[in-house]
C-alpha positions as CSV (number, residue, x, y, z in Angstrom):
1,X,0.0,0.0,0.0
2,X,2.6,2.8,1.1
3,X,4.6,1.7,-2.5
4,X,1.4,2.6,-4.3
5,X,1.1,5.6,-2.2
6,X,4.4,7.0,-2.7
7,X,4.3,6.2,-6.7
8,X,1.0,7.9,-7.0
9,X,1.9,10.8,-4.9
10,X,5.0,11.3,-7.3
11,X,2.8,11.1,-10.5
12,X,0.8,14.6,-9.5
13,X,1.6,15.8,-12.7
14,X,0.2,13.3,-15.5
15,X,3.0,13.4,-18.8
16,X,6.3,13.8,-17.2
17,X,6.6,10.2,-16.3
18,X,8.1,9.0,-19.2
19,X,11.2,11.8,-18.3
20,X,11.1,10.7,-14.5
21,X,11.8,6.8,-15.5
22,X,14.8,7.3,-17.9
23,X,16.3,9.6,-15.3
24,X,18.0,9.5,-11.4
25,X,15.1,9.1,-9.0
26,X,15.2,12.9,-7.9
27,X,15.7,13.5,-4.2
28,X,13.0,14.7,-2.0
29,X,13.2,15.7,1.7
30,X,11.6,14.1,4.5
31,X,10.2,17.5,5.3
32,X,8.7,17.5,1.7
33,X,7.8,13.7,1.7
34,X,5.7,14.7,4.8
35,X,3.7,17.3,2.8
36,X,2.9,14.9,-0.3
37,X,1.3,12.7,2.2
38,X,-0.6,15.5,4.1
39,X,-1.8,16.9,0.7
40,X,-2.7,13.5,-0.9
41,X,-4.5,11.9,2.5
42,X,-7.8,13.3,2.6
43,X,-8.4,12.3,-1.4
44,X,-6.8,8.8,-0.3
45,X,-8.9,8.2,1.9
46,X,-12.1,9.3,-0.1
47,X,-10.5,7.3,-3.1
48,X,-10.1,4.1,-0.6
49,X,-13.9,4.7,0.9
50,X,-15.0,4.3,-2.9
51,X,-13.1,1.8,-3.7
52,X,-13.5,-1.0,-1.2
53,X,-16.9,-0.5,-0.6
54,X,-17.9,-3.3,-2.0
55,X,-15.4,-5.9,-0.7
56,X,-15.6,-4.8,3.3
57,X,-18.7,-5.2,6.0
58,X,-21.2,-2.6,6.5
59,X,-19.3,-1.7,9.7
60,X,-15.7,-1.2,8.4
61,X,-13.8,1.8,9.2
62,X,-13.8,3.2,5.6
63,X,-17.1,4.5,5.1
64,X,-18.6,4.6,8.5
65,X,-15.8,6.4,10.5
66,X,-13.6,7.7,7.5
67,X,-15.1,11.0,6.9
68,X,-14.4,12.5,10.4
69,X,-10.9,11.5,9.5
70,X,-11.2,13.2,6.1
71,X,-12.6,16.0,8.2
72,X,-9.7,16.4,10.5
73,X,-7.2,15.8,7.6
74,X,-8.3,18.2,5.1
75,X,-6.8,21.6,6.8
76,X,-3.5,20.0,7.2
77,X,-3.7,19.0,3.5
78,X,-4.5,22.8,2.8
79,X,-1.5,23.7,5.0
80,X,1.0,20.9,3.1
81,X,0.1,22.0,-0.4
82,X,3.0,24.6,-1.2
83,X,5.4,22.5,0.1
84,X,3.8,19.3,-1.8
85,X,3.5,21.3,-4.6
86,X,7.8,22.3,-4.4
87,X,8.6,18.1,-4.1
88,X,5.7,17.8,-7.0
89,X,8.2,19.7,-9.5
90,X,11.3,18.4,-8.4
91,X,9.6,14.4,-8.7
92,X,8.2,15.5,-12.1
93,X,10.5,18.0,-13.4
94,X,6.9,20.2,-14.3
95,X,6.8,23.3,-13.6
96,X,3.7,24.2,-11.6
97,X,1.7,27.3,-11.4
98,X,1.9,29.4,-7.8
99,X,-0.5,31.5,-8.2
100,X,-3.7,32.6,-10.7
101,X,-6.4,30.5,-12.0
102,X,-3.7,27.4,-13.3
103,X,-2.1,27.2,-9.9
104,X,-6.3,26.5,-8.2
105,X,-6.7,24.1,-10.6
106,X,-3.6,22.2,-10.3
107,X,-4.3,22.2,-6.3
108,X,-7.8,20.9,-6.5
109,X,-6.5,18.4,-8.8
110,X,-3.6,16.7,-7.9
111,X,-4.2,15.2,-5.0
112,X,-7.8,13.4,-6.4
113,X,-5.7,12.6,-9.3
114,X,-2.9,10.7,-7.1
115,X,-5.3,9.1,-5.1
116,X,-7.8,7.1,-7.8
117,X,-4.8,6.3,-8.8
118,X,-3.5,4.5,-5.6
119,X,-7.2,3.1,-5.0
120,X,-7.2,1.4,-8.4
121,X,-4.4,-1.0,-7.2
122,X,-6.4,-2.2,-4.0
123,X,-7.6,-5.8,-4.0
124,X,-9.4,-7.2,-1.4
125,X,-7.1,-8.2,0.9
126,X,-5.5,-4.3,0.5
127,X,-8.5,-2.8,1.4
128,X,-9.0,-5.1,4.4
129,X,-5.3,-4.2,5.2
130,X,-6.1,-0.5,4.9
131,X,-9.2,-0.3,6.6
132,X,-7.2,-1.6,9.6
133,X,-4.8,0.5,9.4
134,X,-6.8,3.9,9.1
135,X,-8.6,2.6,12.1
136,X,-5.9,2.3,14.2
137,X,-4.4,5.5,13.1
138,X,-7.6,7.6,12.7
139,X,-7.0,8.6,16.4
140,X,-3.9,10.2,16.0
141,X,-3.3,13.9,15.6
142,X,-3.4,14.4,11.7
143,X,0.4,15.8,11.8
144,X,1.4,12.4,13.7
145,X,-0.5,10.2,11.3
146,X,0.6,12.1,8.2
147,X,4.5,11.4,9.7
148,X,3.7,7.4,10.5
149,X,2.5,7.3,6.7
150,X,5.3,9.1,5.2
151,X,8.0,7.0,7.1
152,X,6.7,4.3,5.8
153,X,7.2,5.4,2.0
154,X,10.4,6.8,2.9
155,X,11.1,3.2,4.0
156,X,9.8,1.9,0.7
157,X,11.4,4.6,-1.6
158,X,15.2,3.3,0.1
159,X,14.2,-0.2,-1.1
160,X,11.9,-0.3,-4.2
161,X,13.0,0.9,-7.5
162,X,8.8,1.7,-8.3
163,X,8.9,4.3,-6.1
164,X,9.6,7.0,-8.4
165,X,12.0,9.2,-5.9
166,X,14.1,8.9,-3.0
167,X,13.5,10.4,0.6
168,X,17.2,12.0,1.4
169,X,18.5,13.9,4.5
């Protein structure tokens, strides 16, 4: 799950893959890792909600506690998006929009992008997995949870070559 988070988190910007996969894995921070997660979590979650629906009980986390957490979520992923938007152009070598009408649309649509594409990849068993996860992290402060998450996928861009950049010091 946290490879297919990290790789859809990386393709924000739909187009610049093919230049992303002949080059280095570009270098993001932990710092900026932190805020692709923050900004992409709320849609994630939505994205997951939809997704495994139809594969978990009526009484699963996703769908019956899962939009508090989207509540509580949503600010920080306001907060994250300049700096998600900064590692966005470095992992894509696009240049993005910080301001006018093209920079709001790129923001509202990036992150819902990123995460339909994340959900698609959930089986089953993934969705069971997830739903277990976001239940036992769904207490935590959204900053905390957003840090757990993003560890993880800074643990899976050191090891797996489909993460599409690496988390450096």
């Amino acid at each position: 799950m946290f490879r297919k988070i990290a790789a859809a988190a990386c393709l924000l910007a739909v187009g610049s893959t093919a230049t992303a996969q002949t080059q280095a894995r570009p270098c993001i921070s932990a710092a900026e890792n932190e805020a692709v997660v923050a900004y992409v979590m709320p849609d994630l979650v939505g994205a997951l909600e939809n997704r495994c629906a139809r594969v978990l009980p009526g009484d699963a986390f996703l769908g019956t506690r899962s939009g508090a957490l989207k509540s509580r979520l949503q600010p920080q992923s306001d907060r994250a998006w300049p700096q998600a938007r900064k590692a966005a152009q470095r992992i894509t070598g696009t240049p993005m929009p910080v301001e006018g009408p093209l920079a709001n649309i790129a923001k509202k649509a990036l992150a819902p992008t990123a995460a339909l594409s994340i959900a698609q990849g959930f089986d089953a068993e993934r969705c069971r997995i997830a739903d277990r996860l976001l239940a036992e992290l769904a207490p935590l402060p959204p900053e905390n949870l957003a840090r757990v998450m993003a560890l993880f996928i800074e643990l899976g861009s050191a090891t797996s070559e489909e993460v599409p950049f690496r988390v450096c010091s």
